[in-house]
VODO-260981 format. One record per residue (C-alpha): y, x, z; residue in one letter. Coordinates in pm, whole numbers, plus 50000, padded with zeros to 5 digits. Layout:
YXZa ...
This chain:
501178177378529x 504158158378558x 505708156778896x 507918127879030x 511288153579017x 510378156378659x 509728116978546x 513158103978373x 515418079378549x 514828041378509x 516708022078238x 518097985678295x 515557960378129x 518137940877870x 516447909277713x 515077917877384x 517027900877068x 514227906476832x 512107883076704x 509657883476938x 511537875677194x 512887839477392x 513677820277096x 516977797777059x 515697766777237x 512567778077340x 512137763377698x 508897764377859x 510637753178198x 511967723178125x 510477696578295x 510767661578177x 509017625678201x 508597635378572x 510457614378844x 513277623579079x 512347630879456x 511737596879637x 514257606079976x 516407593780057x 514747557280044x 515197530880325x 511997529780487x 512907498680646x 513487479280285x 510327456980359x 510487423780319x 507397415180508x 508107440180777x 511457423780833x 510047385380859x 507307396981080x 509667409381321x 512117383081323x 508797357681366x 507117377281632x 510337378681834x 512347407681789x 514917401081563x 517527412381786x 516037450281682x 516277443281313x 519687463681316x 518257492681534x 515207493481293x 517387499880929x 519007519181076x 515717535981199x 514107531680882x 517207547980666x 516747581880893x 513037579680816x 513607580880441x 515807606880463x 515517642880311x 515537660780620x 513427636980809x 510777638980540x 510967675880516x 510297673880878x 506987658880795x 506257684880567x 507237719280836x 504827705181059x 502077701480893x 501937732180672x 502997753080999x 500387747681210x 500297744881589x 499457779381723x 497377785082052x 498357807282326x 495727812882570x 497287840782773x 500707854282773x 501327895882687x 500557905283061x 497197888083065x 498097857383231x 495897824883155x 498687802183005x 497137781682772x 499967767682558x 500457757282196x 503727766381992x 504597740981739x 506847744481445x 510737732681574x 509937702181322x 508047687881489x 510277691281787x 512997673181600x 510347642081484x 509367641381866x 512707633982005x 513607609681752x 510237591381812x 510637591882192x 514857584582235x 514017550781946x 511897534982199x 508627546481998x 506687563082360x 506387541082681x 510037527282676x 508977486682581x 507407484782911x 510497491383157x 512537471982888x 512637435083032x 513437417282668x 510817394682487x 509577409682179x 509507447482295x 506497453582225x 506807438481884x 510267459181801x 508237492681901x 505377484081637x 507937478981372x 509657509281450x 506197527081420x 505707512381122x 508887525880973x 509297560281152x 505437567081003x 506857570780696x 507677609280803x 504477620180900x 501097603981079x 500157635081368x 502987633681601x 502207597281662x 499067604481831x 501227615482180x 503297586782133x 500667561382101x 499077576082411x 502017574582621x 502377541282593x 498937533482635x 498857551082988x 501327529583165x 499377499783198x 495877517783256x 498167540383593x 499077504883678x 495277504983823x 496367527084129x 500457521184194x 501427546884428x 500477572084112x 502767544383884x 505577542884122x 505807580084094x 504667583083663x 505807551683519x 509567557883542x 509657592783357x 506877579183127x 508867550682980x 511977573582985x 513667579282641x 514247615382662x 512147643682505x 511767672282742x 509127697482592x 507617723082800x 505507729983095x 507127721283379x 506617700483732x 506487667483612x 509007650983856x 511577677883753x 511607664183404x 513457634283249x 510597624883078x 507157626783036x 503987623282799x 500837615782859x 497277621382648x 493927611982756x 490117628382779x 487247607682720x 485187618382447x 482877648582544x 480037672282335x 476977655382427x 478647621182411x 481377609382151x 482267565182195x 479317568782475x 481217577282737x 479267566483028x 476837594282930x 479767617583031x 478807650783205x 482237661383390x 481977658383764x 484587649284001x 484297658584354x 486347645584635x 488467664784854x 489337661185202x 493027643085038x 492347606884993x 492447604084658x 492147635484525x 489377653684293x 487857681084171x 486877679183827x 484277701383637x 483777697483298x 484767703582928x 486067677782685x 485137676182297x 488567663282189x 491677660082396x 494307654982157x 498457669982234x 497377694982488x 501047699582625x 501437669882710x 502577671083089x 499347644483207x 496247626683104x 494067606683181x 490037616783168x 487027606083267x 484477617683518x 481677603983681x 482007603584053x 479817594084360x 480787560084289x 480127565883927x 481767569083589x 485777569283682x 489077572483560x 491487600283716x 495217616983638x 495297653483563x 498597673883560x 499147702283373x 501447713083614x 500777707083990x 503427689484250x 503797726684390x 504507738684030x 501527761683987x 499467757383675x 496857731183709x 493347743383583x 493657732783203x 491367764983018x 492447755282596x 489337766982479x 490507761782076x 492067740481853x 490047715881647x 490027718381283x 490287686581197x 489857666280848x 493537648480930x 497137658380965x 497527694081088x 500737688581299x 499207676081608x 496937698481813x 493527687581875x 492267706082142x 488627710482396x 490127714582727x 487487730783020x 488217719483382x 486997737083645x 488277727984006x 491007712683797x 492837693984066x 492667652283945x 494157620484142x 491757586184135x 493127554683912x 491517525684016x 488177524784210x 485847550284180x 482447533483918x 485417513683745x 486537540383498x 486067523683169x 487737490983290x 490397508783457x 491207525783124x 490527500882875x 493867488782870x 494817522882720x 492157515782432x 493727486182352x 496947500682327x 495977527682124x 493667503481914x 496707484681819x 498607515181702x 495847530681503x 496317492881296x 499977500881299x 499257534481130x 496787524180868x 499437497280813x 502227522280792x 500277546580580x 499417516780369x 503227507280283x 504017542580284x 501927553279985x 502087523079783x 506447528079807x 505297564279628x 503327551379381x 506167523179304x 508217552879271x 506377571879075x 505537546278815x 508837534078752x 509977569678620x 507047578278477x 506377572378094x 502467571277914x 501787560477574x 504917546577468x 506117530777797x 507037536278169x 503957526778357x 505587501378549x 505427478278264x 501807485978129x 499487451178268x 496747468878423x 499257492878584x 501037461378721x 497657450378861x 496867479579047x 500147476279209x 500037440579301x 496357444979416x 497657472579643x 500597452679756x 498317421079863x 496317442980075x 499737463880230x 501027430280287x 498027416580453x 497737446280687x 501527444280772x 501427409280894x 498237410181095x 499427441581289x 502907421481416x 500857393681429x 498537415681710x 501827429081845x 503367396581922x 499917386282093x 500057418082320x 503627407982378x 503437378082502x 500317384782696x 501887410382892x 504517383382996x 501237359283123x 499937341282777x 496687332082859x 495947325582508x 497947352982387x 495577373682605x 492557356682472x 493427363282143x 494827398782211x 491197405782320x 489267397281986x 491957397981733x 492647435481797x 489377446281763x 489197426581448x 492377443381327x 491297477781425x 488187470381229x 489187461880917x 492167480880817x 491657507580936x 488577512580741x 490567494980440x 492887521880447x 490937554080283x 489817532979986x 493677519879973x 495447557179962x 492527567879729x 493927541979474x 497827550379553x 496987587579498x 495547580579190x 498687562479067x 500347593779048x 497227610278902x 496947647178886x 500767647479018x 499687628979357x 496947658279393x 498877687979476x 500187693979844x 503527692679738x 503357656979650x 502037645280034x 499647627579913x 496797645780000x 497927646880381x 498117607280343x 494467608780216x 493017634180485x 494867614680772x 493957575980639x 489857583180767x 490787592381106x 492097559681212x 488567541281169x 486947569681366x 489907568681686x 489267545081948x 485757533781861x 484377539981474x 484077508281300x 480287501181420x 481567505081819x 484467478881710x 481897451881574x 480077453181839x 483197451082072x 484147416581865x 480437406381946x 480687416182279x 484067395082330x 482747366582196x 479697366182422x 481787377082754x 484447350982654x 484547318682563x 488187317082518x 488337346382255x 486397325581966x 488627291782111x 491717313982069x 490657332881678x 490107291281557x 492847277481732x 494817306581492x 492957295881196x 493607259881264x 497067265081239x 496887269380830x 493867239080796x 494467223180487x 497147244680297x 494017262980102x 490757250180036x 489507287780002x 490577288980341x 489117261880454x 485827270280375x 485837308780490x 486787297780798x 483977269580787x 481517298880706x 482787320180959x 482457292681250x 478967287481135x 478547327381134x 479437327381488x 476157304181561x 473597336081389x 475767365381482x 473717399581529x 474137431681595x 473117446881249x 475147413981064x 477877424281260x 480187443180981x 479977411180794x 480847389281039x 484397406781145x 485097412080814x 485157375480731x 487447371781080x 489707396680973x 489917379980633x 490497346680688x 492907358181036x 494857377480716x 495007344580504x 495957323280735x 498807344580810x 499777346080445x 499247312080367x 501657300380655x 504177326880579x 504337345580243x 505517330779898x 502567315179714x 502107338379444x 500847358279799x 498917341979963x 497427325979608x 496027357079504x 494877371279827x 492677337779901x 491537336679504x 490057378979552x 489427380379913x 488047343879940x 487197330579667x 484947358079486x 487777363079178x 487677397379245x 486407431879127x 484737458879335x 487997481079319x 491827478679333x 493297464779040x 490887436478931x 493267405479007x 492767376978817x 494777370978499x 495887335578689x 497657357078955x 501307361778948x 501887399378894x 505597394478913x 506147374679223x 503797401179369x 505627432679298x 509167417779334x 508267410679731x 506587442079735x 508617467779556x 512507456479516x 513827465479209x 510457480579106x 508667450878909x 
C-alpha cells in the first residue's frame, strides 16, 4: 500500500505543445456579434418624457432631472439594481440573546438607491414644496430613477401617499408630516421624532380578505387615551417592514377604520410588530414583503372611527398613480435595452436594427411606451393641480387614474414579454435584467386594486359623479376634429357610457384609456405618432401582437423620437 510519505511530489502543469493541444488561433472564448454593456446611458434622453414635463408644469426641474437621469444610467447605479435583488432581504426575528426584534437586513445597495430616491425629492418631499408642478417633477423623476431597479420604489410610493391620508386627523400630521416629506434617509429603528426623516408603509390587505377590505378581521380596541388603540390582528401583505410607520386598517366599534402604527413607540420601546416571514413573491426580490401580527400593538385613530376606507383612499390614489408611473418606467426602460441590443447585434447578413419586421416591433413598442408616458404626466399634472383646488382637475384626477392604472399596467407584461424577446435567448438569462423586468411588470396590475376592482372603480365614479364623465369628454374634446378615428372612438365610448355593466366593464375602460391616450398624442406628438397609434389602436389596422403596424406607418419617424440615434 502506498502511503502519503511515499506518493512523489507534484510537478508544475506546463501547457502541452503537442498536437493535441490549444491550437495557434484556436479561441473558443472569443465572443463576438454581441453588444457592449448599455451603462452608462442617460436615462433622462426621452423626448416625450422631457415635453411632458415642460407641458404639465415643471420645466423648471428639467435640469435637476438629466442630471437625475445621467446617475440612473450609470454603472454603479445599475449595479445597484442588480446587489439588491440577487441579495435578498434577510429576516431577523430575534437578536442572539433571544430578544423579539423583528428586523430585516438589506444588502448596503439598496441603502445607496434609498438615499438617492429620498434626498431627489422621489418620497413625500412635493408636498411641503410650495412650487406648481411638484407633483409632476416627482413623477418624472420616478420615471427616470426606475431605470435602476422597480422594488425600492414600493416605500417611496407609500410615503408619499401617507401624507395626505394623516391629513385626516392633524394633530398626528403636525407631528408626521414634517419628517415625512423630509429629504434625508435615516435607516433604522429608532423613535420617530429623533430622526430626520421618516417612511411610511401601509396594511390593508389581510388572509381571508385581499381588495375586500371591509371584510377585515383585525380589531382595534380603545384605550382610556383619546385616540388611542389596541389592535389585534395579522396582515397578509405589508410591504417595507422597517419602515418607521404605517398605516392599517381595523374595524372598530364605529366600524372599519384607519389608524397609525409605530414601529417604535414615543417612549422608544418596541411597538408590537411580530414579522412572521417574508413573502416570496413573483416580483423584484429587493423589497421585503412581509405578514406582520399585531397583538396589543399600540395604534393612534386617523379620521373618524367607520370612515377608514375614505380616510385612506387618498393614499390609493397616490399609490395608483405611481404603479402607472412604474409600468410606464418599466415600459421605456426595456424598450431602451432592446434599442440597444439591436443596434449591435447582427442576424443573417445585417444588424437587426435595419431588418423591416425588426423595425416594426420596435416602433410598435415605442407607440405603446409613448402612449403610457404621456398619460401618466398627463394624470400627474391633474393630481397637481387638484391639490392646489382644480375642481376639474379633481374630477378628472378621480376617473382618469383609475383608467390609467387600468390599462397600463396590465399593458405592461405583454409589453416586456415582447422587449425580452428582442434580445432573444440573450434577454433570458439573469444577467441580462430582463427577467427581473418580466417578474416585476405583473405586479403592478395586481397593487392597488387588480384590474377587475379598477373597472369597477371607473364604473363606480361615473355613477357617484357626474363631473368625472363631464371632465374625461371635456379632455377628449380638446383633440375633436384632428382625427376622424378619434372622433368616432370617442363617439362609441360616449354611447358606451349609456349600456355600461359590470361584466362589459373591461371593455369599456379600455376604450377610455385609448382614446384619453390618442387624444394626448394627437394634440402633442409628431404625426407619424399619433398616425399610427389611432390607425392600430382605433382603427382595427392592427395585429393581435407587437409588431403588426401597418406598412402605411412611418417606421422611421417612430424610432427616431423613440430611440435617438437608434433608427
Amino acid at each position: 500500500m502506498t502511503t502519503l510519505a511515499q506518493e512523489p511530489p507534484y510537478e508544475s502543469y506546463e501547457p502541452s505543445e503537442e498536437p493535441w493541444g490549444r491550437p495557434e488561433g484556436y479561441a473558443t472564448h472569443d465572443v463576438t456579434n454581441q453588444p457592449p454593456p448599455l451603462a452608462p446611458y442617460d436615462a433622462s434622453d426621452d423626448t416625450v418624457l422631457l415635453e411632458g414635463l415642460r407641458r404639465e408644469g415643471a420645466g423648471w426641474a428639467e435640469d435637476g432631472l438629466r442630471r437625475l437621469g445621467r446617475r440612473a444610467g450609470s454603472a454603479q447605479a445599475q449595479d445597484w439594481g442588480d446587489l439588491a435583488n440577487r441579495h435578498e432581504p434577510v429576516l431577523r426575528t430575534h437578536d442572539r440573546y433571544g430578544n423579539r426584534v423583528d428586523e430585516v437586513e438589506y444588502h448596503p445597495s439598496w441603502h445607496h438607491l434609498m438615499r438617492v430616491a429620498v434626498g431627489e425629492g422621489l418620497a413625500g418631499a412635493p408636498w411641503a414644496d410650495g412650487r406648481p408642478g411638484a407633483h409632476v417633477a416627482r413623477t418624472a423623476g420616478g420615471l427616470v430613477w426606475g431605470h435602476t431597479e422597480a422594488g425600492h420604489g414600493c416605500p417611496t410610493s407609500m410615503t408619499y401617499a401617507a401624507v395626505p391620508a394623516l391629513r385626516a386627523q392633524p394633530e398626528l400630521a403636525e407631528v408626521y408630516e414634517p419628517l415625512l416629506t423630509s429629504r434625508e434617509y435615516e435607516p433604522g429603528l429608532r423613535t420617530p421624532t429623533d430622526k430626520r426623516g421618516l417612511l411610511a408603509g401601509m396594511g390593508m390587505t389581510e388572509k381571508q380578505g385581499g381588495s375586500d377590505v371591509r371584510t377585515n378581521a383585525t380589531t382595534a380596541t380603545a384605550t382610556a387615551e383619546p385616540g388611542v388603540y389596541t389592535l389585534r390582528g395579522h396582515k397578509w401583505f405589508t410591504s417595507a417592514p422597517m419602515c418607521d410607520v404605517f398605516l392599517v386598517l381595523a374595524q372598530a366599534a364605529g366600524g372599519l377604520s384607519c389608524f397609525l402604527v409605530p414601529r417604535v413607540l414615543p417612549d422608544g420601546t418596541r411597538n408590537t410588530f411580530r414579522v412572521q416571514r417574508l413573502k416570496d413573491k413573483l416580483g423584484n426580490r429587493s423589497n421585503a414583503s412581509s405578514e406582520p401580527e399585531f397583538d396589543g400593538t399600540v395604534a393612534w385613530l386617523v379620521g373618524p372611527e367607520g370612515q377608514g376606507v375614505k380616510t385612506i383612499i387618498e393614499m390609493v390614489n397616490c399609490t395608483r398613480l405611481d404603479c402607472v408611473m412604474a409600468s410606464a418606467t418599466l415600459m421605456r426602460k426595456t424598450l431602451v435595452e432592446a434599442g440597444h441590443h439591436v443596434r449591435h447585434r447582427t442576424a443573417f447578413g445585417a444588424r437587426l436594427v435595419d431588418q423591416p419586421l425588426m423595425r416594426n416591433v420596435l416602433a410598435d413598442l415605442a407607440l405603446e411606451s409613448e402612449a403610457a408616458t404621456a398619460l401618466t404626466l398627463r394624470l400627474a399634472g391633474a393630481a397637481d393641480r387638484a391639490v392646489r383646488g382644480d375642481e376639474g382637475e379633481a374630477a378628472f384626477r378621480r376617473i382618469a387614474t383609475a383608467v390609467g392604472k387600468y390599462w397600463v399596467t396590465k399593458r405592461g407584461p405583454a409589453f416586456t414579454a415582447e422587449a425580452l424577446e428582442c434580445l432573444g435567448g440573450n434577454g433570458y438569462v439573469e444577467e441580462s435584467g430582463m427577467p427581473r423586468h418580466y417578474r416585476e411588470a405583473p405586479l403592478l396590475s395586481i397593487w392597488e386594486g387588480s384590474g377587475n376592482v379598477n373597472a369597477l372603480d371607473v364604473l363606480r365614479a361615473l355613477g357617484r359623479s357626474p363631473a368625472a364623465a363631464h371632465a374625461l369628454f371635456g379632455e377628449l374634446t380638446l383633440a375633436r376634429g384632428a382625427d376622424a378615428r378619434l372622433d368616432a372612438a370617442a363617439d362609441r365610448l360616449r354611447t358606451g357610457l349609456t349600456e355600461a355593466s359590470e361584466s362589459g366593464a373591461r371593455r369599456l375602460v379600455e376604450l377610455m384609456a385609448l382614446t384619453l391616450q390618442a387624444s394626448l398624442l394627437v394634440r402633442h406628438a409628431p404625426p407619424a405618432v399619433a398616425d399610427a397609434f389611432c390607425a392600430t389602436r382605433l382603427g382595427g389596422d392592427w395585429g393581435h401582437a407587437f409588431g403588426t403596424l401597418p406598412d402605411t406607418a412611418d417606421l422611421d419617424g417612430i424610432l427616431t423620437r423613440a430611440l435617438p440615434g437608434e433608427g
